[in-house]
C-alpha positions in Angstrom: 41.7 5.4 14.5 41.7 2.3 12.1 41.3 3.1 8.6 40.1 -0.1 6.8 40.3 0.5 2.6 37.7 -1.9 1.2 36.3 -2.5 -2.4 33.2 -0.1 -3.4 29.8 -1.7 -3.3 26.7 0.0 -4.6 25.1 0.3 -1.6 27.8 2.9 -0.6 26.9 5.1 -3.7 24.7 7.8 -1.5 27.2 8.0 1.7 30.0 8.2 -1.8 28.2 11.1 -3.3 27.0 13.0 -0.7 30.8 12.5 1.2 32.0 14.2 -2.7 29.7 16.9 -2.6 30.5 17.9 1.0 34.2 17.7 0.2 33.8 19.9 -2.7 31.8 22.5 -1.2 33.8 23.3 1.8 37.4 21.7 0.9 37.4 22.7 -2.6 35.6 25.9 -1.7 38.9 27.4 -1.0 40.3 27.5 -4.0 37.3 27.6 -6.9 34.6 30.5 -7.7 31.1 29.7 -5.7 29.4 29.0 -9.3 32.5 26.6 -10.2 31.1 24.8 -7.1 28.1 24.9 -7.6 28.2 23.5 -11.0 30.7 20.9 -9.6 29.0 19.8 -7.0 26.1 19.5 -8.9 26.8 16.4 -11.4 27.5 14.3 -8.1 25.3 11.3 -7.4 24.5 8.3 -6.2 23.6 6.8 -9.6 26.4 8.2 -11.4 28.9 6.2 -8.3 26.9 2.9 -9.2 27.1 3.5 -13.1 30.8 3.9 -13.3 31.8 1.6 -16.1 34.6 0.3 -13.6 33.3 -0.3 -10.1 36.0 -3.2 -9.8 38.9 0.0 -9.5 36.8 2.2 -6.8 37.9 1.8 -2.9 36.5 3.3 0.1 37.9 4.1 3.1 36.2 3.5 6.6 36.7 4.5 10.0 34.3 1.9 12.2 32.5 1.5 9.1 31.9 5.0 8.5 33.1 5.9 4.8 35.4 8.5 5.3 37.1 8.6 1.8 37.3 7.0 -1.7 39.4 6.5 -5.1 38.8 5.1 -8.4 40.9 4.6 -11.8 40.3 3.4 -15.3 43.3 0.6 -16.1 44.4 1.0 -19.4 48.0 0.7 -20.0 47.9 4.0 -18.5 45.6 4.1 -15.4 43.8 7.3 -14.9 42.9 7.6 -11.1 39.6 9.5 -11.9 38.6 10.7 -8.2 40.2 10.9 -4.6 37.8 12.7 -1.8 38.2 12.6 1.5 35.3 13.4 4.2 35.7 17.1 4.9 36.6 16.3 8.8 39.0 13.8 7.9 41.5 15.8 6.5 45.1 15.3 6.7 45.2 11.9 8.8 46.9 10.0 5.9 43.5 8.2 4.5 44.3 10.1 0.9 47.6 8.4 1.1 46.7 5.0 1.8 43.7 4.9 -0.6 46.5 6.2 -3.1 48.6 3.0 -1.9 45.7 1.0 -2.7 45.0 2.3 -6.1 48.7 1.8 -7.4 49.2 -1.2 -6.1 46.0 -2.5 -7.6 46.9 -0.6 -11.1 50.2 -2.4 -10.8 48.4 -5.8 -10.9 46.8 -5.2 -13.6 49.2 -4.0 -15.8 49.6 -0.2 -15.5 53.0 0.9 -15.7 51.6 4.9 -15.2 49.0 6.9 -13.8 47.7 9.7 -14.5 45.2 12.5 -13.5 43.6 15.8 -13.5 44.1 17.4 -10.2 42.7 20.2 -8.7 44.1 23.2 -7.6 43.6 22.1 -4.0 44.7 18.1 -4.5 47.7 19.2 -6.5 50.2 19.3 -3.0 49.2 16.1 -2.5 49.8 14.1 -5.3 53.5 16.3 -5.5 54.2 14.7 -2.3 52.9 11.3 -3.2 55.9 12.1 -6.4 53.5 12.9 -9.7 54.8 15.4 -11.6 53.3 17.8 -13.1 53.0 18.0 -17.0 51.1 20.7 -17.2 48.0 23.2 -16.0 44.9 23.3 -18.0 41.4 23.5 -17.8 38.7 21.4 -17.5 35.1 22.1 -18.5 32.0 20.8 -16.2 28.1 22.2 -17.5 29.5 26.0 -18.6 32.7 26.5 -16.2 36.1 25.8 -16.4 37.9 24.7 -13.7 41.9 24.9 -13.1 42.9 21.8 -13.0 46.9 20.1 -13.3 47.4 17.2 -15.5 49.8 15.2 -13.0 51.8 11.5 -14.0 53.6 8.7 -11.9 55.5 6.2 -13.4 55.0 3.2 -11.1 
Protein backbone atom coordinates (compact mmCIF):
# COMPACT_ATOMS: atom_id res chain seq x y z
CA UNK A 1 0.00 0.00 0.00
CA UNK A 2 1.18 3.66 -0.83
CA UNK A 3 1.17 5.92 1.93
CA UNK A 4 1.14 9.57 0.59
CA UNK A 5 1.92 12.33 3.75
CA UNK A 6 0.21 15.51 2.57
CA UNK A 7 -0.26 19.02 4.31
CA UNK A 8 -3.73 19.17 6.53
CA UNK A 9 -6.54 21.05 5.00
CA UNK A 10 -9.65 21.93 6.86
CA UNK A 11 -11.85 19.92 5.03
CA UNK A 12 -10.00 16.91 6.62
CA UNK A 13 -10.89 18.13 10.25
CA UNK A 14 -14.01 15.55 10.68
CA UNK A 15 -12.26 12.28 8.98
CA UNK A 16 -9.04 13.92 11.62
CA UNK A 17 -11.22 13.88 14.67
CA UNK A 18 -13.31 11.10 14.33
CA UNK A 19 -9.82 8.89 13.07
CA UNK A 20 -8.46 10.44 16.95
CA UNK A 21 -11.33 9.50 18.79
CA UNK A 22 -11.41 5.96 17.30
CA UNK A 23 -7.69 5.61 17.96
CA UNK A 24 -8.14 6.56 21.48
CA UNK A 25 -10.89 4.46 22.34
CA UNK A 26 -9.71 1.13 21.19
CA UNK A 27 -5.69 1.74 20.83
CA UNK A 28 -5.33 3.77 23.78
CA UNK A 29 -7.96 1.72 25.53
CA UNK A 30 -5.34 -0.70 26.49
CA UNK A 31 -3.56 1.13 28.63
CA UNK A 32 -5.94 4.13 30.32
CA UNK A 33 -9.06 3.81 32.82
CA UNK A 34 -12.52 3.80 30.65
CA UNK A 35 -13.36 7.31 32.31
CA UNK A 36 -9.66 8.59 31.29
CA UNK A 37 -11.13 7.70 27.83
CA UNK A 38 -13.89 8.91 27.93
CA UNK A 39 -12.91 12.25 29.07
CA UNK A 40 -10.13 12.06 26.35
CA UNK A 41 -11.93 11.19 23.75
CA UNK A 42 -14.30 13.71 24.49
CA UNK A 43 -12.48 17.17 23.80
CA UNK A 44 -11.83 15.75 20.07
CA UNK A 45 -13.33 17.65 17.21
CA UNK A 46 -13.54 18.78 14.07
CA UNK A 47 -13.45 22.47 15.08
CA UNK A 48 -10.80 22.17 17.42
CA UNK A 49 -8.43 20.37 14.17
CA UNK A 50 -9.47 23.52 12.03
CA UNK A 51 -8.73 26.08 15.04
CA UNK A 52 -5.23 24.95 15.73
CA UNK A 53 -3.23 28.11 15.86
CA UNK A 54 -0.69 26.23 13.49
CA UNK A 55 -2.39 24.29 10.69
CA UNK A 56 0.82 25.08 8.48
CA UNK A 57 2.82 22.08 10.98
CA UNK A 58 -0.23 19.39 10.74
CA UNK A 59 0.27 16.29 8.01
CA UNK A 60 -1.97 13.56 7.18
CA UNK A 61 -1.33 10.48 5.99
CA UNK A 62 -3.39 8.72 3.15
CA UNK A 63 -3.82 5.39 1.73
CA UNK A 64 -5.82 5.99 -1.80
CA UNK A 65 -6.90 9.03 -0.28
CA UNK A 66 -8.27 7.60 2.78
CA UNK A 67 -6.67 9.51 5.88
CA UNK A 68 -5.18 6.85 7.75
CA UNK A 69 -3.02 9.00 10.14
CA UNK A 70 -1.84 12.54 11.25
CA UNK A 71 0.91 14.76 13.22
CA UNK A 72 1.21 18.21 14.13
CA UNK A 73 4.03 20.48 16.10
CA UNK A 74 4.33 23.94 17.39
CA UNK A 75 8.01 25.35 15.95
CA UNK A 76 9.50 27.23 18.49
CA UNK A 77 13.08 26.85 18.93
CA UNK A 78 11.97 23.84 20.53
CA UNK A 79 9.16 22.07 18.41
CA UNK A 80 6.60 20.39 20.39
CA UNK A 81 5.07 17.53 18.14
CA UNK A 82 1.56 17.99 19.77
CA UNK A 83 -0.34 14.80 18.27
CA UNK A 84 0.55 11.51 16.33
CA UNK A 85 -2.67 8.99 15.71
CA UNK A 86 -2.84 6.48 13.55
CA UNK A 87 -6.24 4.82 12.13
CA UNK A 88 -6.89 2.02 14.60
CA UNK A 89 -6.55 -0.72 11.53
CA UNK A 90 -3.52 0.74 10.39
CA UNK A 91 -1.35 -0.04 13.03
CA UNK A 92 2.22 -0.98 12.85
CA UNK A 93 2.72 -0.54 8.92
CA UNK A 94 5.28 2.29 9.37
CA UNK A 95 2.78 5.31 8.64
CA UNK A 96 3.66 6.70 12.48
CA UNK A 97 7.17 6.59 11.28
CA UNK A 98 7.10 8.37 8.18
CA UNK A 99 4.60 11.07 9.42
CA UNK A 100 7.40 11.37 12.22
CA UNK A 101 10.01 11.81 9.19
CA UNK A 102 7.90 14.44 7.94
CA UNK A 103 7.45 16.43 11.01
CA UNK A 104 11.33 16.59 11.83
CA UNK A 105 12.35 17.29 8.71
CA UNK A 106 9.80 20.10 8.39
CA UNK A 107 10.80 21.29 12.13
CA UNK A 108 14.38 21.20 10.85
CA UNK A 109 13.54 23.77 8.18
CA UNK A 110 12.32 25.93 10.28
CA UNK A 111 14.69 26.22 12.72
CA UNK A 112 14.07 23.60 15.54
CA UNK A 113 17.11 22.08 16.68
CA UNK A 114 14.74 19.73 19.29
CA UNK A 115 11.51 18.24 19.75
CA UNK A 116 9.72 17.48 22.32
CA UNK A 117 6.49 15.76 23.63
CA UNK A 118 4.16 14.28 25.94
CA UNK A 119 3.62 10.75 25.14
CA UNK A 120 1.40 8.31 26.20
CA UNK A 121 1.80 5.28 27.91
CA UNK A 122 0.92 3.42 24.77
CA UNK A 123 3.10 5.84 22.10
CA UNK A 124 6.05 5.87 24.41
CA UNK A 125 7.73 2.44 22.45
CA UNK A 126 7.48 4.25 19.63
CA UNK A 127 9.06 7.40 19.91
CA UNK A 128 12.04 5.16 22.00
CA UNK A 129 12.57 3.47 18.76
CA UNK A 130 12.36 6.56 16.69
CA UNK A 131 15.48 7.61 19.52
CA UNK A 132 13.63 10.30 22.08
CA UNK A 133 14.60 9.86 25.38
CA UNK A 134 12.79 9.97 27.97
CA UNK A 135 13.15 12.85 30.64
CA UNK A 136 10.75 11.98 32.65
CA UNK A 137 6.96 10.47 33.58
CA UNK A 138 4.33 12.82 34.66
CA UNK A 139 0.89 13.58 34.45
CA UNK A 140 -1.26 15.35 32.47
CA UNK A 141 -4.63 16.71 33.35
CA UNK A 142 -7.64 16.66 30.60
CA UNK A 143 -11.49 17.92 32.19
CA UNK A 144 -10.97 16.11 35.94
CA UNK A 145 -8.45 13.08 35.08
CA UNK A 146 -4.93 12.67 34.85
CA UNK A 147 -3.43 10.70 32.49
CA UNK A 148 0.25 9.05 32.61
CA UNK A 149 1.92 10.57 30.18
CA UNK A 150 6.17 10.58 29.41
CA UNK A 151 7.75 13.80 28.62
CA UNK A 152 10.07 12.45 25.70
CA UNK A 153 13.07 14.80 23.67
CA UNK A 154 15.10 14.48 20.32
CA UNK A 155 17.79 16.52 19.48
CA UNK A 156 17.69 16.73 15.67
Amino acid sequence: MKIKIRKFMLKDAVAVARLQRQTIKTINSRDYSPSQIKVWSQRTTAKRHKTHPYLNYKYVATIKNKIVGFANFTPAPIGIIEGLYIHKNFQSMGIGRKLLQVVEKAGKKNGVKQFQLSSTITAKDFYLKNNYKIVKKQYHKIGNKRLIVYLMKKKL
